[in-house]
C-alpha positions as a Python dict, from the first residue, in 0.01 Angstrom:
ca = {
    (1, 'X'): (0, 0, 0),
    (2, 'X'): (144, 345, -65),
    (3, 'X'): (48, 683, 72),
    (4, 'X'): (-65, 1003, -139),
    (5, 'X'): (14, 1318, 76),
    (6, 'X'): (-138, 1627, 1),
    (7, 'X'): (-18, 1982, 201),
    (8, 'X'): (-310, 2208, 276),
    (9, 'X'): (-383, 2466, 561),
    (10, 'X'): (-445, 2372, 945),
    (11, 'X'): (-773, 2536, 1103),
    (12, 'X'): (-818, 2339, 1383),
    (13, 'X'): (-558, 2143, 1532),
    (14, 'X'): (-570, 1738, 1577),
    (15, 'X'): (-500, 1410, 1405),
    (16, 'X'): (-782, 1138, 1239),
    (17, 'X'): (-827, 852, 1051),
    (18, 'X'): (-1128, 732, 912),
    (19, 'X'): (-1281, 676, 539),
    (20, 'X'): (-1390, 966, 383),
    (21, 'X'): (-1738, 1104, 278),
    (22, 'X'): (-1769, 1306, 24),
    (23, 'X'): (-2010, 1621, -42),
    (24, 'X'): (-1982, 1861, -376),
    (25, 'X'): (-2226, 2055, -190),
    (26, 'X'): (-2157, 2312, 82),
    (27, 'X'): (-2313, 2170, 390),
    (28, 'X'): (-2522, 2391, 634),
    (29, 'X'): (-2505, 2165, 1026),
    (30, 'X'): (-2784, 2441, 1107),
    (31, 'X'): (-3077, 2265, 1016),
    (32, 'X'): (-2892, 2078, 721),
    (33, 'X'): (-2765, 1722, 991),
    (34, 'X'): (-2976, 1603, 1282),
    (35, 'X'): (-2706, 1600, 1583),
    (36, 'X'): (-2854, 1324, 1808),
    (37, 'X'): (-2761, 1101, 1511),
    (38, 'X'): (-2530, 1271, 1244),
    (39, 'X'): (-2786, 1192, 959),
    (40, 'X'): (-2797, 1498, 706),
    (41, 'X'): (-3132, 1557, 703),
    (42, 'X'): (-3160, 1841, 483),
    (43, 'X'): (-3346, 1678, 126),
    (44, 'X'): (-3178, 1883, -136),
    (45, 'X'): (-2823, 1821, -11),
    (46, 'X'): (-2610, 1526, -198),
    (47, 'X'): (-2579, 1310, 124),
    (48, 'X'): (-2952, 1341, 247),
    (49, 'X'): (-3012, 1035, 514),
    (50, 'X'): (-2622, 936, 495),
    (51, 'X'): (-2458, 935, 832),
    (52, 'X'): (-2118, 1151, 887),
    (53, 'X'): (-2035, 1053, 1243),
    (54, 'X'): (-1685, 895, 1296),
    (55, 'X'): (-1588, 962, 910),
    (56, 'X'): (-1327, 1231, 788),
    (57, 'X'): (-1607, 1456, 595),
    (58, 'X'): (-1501, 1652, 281),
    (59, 'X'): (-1730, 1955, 177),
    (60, 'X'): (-1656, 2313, -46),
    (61, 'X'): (-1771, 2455, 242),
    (62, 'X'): (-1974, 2534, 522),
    (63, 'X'): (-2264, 2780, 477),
    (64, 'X'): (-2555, 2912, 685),
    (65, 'X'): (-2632, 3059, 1038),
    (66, 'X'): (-2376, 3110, 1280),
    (67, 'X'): (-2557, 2847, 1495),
    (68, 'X'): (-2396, 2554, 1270),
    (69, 'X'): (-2102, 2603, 1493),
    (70, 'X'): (-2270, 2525, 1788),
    (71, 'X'): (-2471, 2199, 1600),
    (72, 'X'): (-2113, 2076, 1570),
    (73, 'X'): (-2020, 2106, 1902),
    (74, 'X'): (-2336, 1880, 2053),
    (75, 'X'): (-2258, 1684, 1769),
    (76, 'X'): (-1895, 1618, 1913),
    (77, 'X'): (-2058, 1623, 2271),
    (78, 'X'): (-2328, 1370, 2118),
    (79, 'X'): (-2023, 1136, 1937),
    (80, 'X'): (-2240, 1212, 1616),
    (81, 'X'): (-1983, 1423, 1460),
    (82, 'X'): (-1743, 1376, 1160),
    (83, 'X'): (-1397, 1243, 1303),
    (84, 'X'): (-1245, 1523, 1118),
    (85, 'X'): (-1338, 1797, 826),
    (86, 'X'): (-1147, 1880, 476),
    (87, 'X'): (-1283, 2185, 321),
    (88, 'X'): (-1145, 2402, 9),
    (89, 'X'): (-1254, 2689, 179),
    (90, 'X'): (-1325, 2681, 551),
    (91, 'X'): (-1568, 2937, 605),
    (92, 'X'): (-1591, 3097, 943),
    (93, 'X'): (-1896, 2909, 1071),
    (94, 'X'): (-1760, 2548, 1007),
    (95, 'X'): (-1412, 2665, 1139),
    (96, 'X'): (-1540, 2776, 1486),
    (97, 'X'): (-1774, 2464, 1559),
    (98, 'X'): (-1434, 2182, 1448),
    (99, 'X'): (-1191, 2416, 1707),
    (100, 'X'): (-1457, 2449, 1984),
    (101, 'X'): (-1557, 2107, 1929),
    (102, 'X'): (-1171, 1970, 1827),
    (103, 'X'): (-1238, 1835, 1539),
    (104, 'X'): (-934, 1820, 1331),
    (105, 'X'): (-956, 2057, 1027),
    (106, 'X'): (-807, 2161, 737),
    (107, 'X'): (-856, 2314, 395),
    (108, 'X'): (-698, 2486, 74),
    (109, 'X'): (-538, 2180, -19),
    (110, 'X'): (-242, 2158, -284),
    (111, 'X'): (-445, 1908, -525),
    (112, 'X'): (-810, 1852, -667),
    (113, 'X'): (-935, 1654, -350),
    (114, 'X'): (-1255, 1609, -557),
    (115, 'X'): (-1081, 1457, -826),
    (116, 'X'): (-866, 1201, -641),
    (117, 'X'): (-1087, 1118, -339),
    (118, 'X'): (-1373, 878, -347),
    (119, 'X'): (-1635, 745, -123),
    (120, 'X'): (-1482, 522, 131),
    (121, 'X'): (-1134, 576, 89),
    (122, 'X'): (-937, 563, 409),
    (123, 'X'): (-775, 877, 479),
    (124, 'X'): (-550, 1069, 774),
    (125, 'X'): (-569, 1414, 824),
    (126, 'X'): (-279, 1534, 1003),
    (127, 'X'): (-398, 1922, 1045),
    (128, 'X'): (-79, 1971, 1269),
    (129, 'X'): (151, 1883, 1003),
    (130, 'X'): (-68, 2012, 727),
    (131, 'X'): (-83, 1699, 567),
    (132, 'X'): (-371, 1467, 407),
    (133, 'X'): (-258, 1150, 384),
    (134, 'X'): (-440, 900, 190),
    (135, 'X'): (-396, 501, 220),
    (136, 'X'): (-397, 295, -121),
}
C-alpha cells in the first residue's frame, strides 16, 4: 500500500483517521444534519439520510447561520460528529464549531481533492503537520 500526501492549511488542530465522505455541496449543520444522530437531514443536499459521524467529511464549504457552529459542538458532545473535516474553503462558521468542538480541520489543499478522493477511501488528516494522507 502506498500513501498520497497532500499539504493544505491547518484550522483546527488534531490528528484522524477514518474513510472519507464526500459532499460537492456546501453543507449547512444548522438545520442541514440532525445531531442526536449525524444523519444529514436536509433533502436537497447530496448526502440526504447518509450518516457523517466517525468519518473524515469533505465539503466546499460550510454555509448558513452562525448556529452551525454550535450543531457541531453537541454533535462532538453527542459522538455524532465527523472524526475530522477537509474543506477548500473553511468558512468561518464550520471553522469555529471543528476548534470548539476539536475536530481536526483543514482546507486549501495543494491538489483537486474532488478529483482524487472517493467514497470510502481511508484517509488521515494530520492538520498539525498540514498533511492529508491518503492510504492505497
Amino acid at each position: 500500500m502506498t500513501a498520497h500526501l497532500i499539504k493544505c492549511r491547518k484550522i483546527s488542530r488534531g490528528k484522524a483517521k477514518s474513510e472519507v465522505i464526500i459532499s460537492h455541496d456546501p453543507l449547512s449543520f444548522l438545520g442541514g444534519v440532525d445531531p442526536q444522530t449525524g444523519n444529514v437531514i436536509d433533502r436537497e443536499h447530496e448526502l440526504y439520510q447518509k450518516n457523517i459521524s466517525g468519518k473524515i467529511l469533505v465539503i466546499p464549504s460550510g454555509k448558513g447561520s452562525t448556529v452551525g457552529s454550535y450543531v457541531i459542538f453537541q454533535m462532538a458532545k453527542n459522538k455524532t460528529a465527523p472524526l475530522a473535516i477537509i474543506a477548500i474553503e473553511a468558512e468561518p462558521i464550520i471553522a469555529t464549531g471543528a476548534i470548539i468542538s476539536s475536530i481536526p480541520m483543514v482546507d486549501h489543499p495543494e491538489e483537486d481533492i474532488f478529483e482524487i478522493l472517493t467514497n470510502g477511501d481511508l484517509v488521515e488528516v494530520d492538520a498539525e503537520a498540514g498533511i492529508i494522507k491518503i492510504d492505497r
